[in-house]
C-alpha positions as CSV (number, residue, x, y, z in Angstrom):
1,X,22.7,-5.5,-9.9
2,X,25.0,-8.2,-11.5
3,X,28.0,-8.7,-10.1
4,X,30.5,-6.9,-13.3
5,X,28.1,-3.8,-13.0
6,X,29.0,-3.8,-9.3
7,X,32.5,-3.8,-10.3
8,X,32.6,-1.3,-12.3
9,X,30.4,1.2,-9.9
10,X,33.3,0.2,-7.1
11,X,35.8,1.3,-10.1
12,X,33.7,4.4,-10.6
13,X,33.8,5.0,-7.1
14,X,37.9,4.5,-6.7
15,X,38.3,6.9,-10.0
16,X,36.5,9.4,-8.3
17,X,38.1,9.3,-4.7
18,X,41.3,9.5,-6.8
19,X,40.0,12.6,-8.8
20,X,39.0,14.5,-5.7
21,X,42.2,13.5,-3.8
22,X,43.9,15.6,-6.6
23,X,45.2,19.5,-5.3
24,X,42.1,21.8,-5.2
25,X,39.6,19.2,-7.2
26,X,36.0,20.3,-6.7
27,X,33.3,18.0,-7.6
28,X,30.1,19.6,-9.5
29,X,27.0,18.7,-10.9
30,X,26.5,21.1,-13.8
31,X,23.6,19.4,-15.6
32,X,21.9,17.7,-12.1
33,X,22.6,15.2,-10.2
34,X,23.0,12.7,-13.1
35,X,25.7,14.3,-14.3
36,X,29.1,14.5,-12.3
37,X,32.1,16.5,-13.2
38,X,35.6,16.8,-11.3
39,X,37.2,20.3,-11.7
40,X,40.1,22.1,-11.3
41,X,40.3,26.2,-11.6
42,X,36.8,26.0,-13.0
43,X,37.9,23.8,-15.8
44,X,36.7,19.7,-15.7
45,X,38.8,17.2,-16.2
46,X,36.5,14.2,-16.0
47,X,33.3,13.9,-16.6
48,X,32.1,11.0,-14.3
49,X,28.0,10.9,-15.1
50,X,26.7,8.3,-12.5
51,X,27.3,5.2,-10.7
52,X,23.5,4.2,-10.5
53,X,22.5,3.9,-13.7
54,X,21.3,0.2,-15.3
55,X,24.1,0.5,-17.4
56,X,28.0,0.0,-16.1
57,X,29.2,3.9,-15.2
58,X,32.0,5.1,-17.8
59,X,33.6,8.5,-17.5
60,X,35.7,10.8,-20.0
61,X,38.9,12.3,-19.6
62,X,41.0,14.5,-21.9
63,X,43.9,13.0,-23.0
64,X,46.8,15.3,-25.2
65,X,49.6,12.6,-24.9
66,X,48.9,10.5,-28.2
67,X,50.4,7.4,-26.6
68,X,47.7,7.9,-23.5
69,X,44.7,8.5,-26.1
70,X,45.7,5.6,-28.2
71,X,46.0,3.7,-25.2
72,X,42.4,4.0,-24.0
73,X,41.2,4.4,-27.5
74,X,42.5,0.4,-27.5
75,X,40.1,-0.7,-24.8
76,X,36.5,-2.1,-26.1
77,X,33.3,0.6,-25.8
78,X,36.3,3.3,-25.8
79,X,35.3,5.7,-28.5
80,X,35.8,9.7,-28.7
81,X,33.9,11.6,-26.4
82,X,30.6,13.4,-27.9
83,X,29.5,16.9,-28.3
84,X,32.7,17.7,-30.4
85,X,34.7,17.0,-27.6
86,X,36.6,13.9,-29.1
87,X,38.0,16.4,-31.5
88,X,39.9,17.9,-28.4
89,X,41.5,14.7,-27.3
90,X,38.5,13.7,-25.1
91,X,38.0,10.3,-25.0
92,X,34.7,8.3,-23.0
93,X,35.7,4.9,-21.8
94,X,33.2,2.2,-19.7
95,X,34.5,1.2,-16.4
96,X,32.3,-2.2,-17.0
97,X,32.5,-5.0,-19.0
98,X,34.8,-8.1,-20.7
99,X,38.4,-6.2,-21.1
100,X,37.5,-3.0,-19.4
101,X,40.5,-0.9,-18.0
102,X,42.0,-1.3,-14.6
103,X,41.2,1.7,-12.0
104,X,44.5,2.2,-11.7
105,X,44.9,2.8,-14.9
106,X,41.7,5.0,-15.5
107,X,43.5,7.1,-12.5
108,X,46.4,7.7,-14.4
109,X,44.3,9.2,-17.6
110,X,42.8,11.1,-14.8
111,X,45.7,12.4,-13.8
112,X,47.3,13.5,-17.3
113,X,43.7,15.1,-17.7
114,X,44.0,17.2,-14.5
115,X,47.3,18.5,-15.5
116,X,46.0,19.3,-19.0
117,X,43.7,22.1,-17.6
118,X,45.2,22.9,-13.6
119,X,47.5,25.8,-13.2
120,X,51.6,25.5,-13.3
121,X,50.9,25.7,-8.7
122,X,48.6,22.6,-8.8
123,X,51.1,20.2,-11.3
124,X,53.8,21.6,-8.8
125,X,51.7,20.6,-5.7
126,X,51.0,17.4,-7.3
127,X,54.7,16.7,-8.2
128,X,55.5,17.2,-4.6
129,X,52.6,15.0,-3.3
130,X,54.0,12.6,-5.2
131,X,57.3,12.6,-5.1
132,X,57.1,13.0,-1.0
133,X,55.0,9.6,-1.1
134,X,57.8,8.0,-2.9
């Protein structure tokens, strides 16, 4: 494995700790094992697919905010998720690659996605996380 796909699977593997760390996240397979999928009150927010592939991992997250969506839209491979999807403010994004975004970055667009779909309780138990933390 060459050494910017291993970056990117450690991204993929940050994103995903991030996702999960997030107030009642559940992580499911839906389509088998190739296919992961963080979720919150049965609703995903990112679709994560694989780390193991021969391909640097990507992942897709739902962004409303236009300045969020045009932000990751800017980074190269970025494109509108498939499946009709993009037409909902999905948006699929590599993790690998020459200009590829930062995890910390990816995180937040994780995070606006996961308080697209969770409930008013888990936005209010993420506020508080987060404002506790400082």
């Amino acid at each position: 494995m060459e050494a910017s796909v291993k970056a990117a699977v450690r991204k993929w593997e940050k994103v995903r700790e991030f996702a999960l760390g997030l107030p009642e996240a559940v992580e499911e397979f839906p389509w088998g094992a190739e296919d992961c999928v963080v979720k919150v009150n049965k609703k995903i927010f990112v679709f994560l697919g694989n780390s193991d592939g021969p391909q640097p991992p990507g992942l897709s997250v739902k962004l409303k905010d236009e300045a969020l969506h045009g932000h990751a839209m800017a980074f190269p491979g970025a494109e509108p998720s498939g499946y009709g999807l993009g037409r909902a403010g999905w948006v699929s994004v590599p993790l690998g690659g020459t200009g590829a975004p930062p995890a910390e970055v990816v995180c937040e667009w994780v995070e606006e996605s996961y308080r697209t779909v969770a409930l008013k309780r888990h936005v209010r138990e993420l506020d508080a996380r987060i404002e506790a933390d400082g």
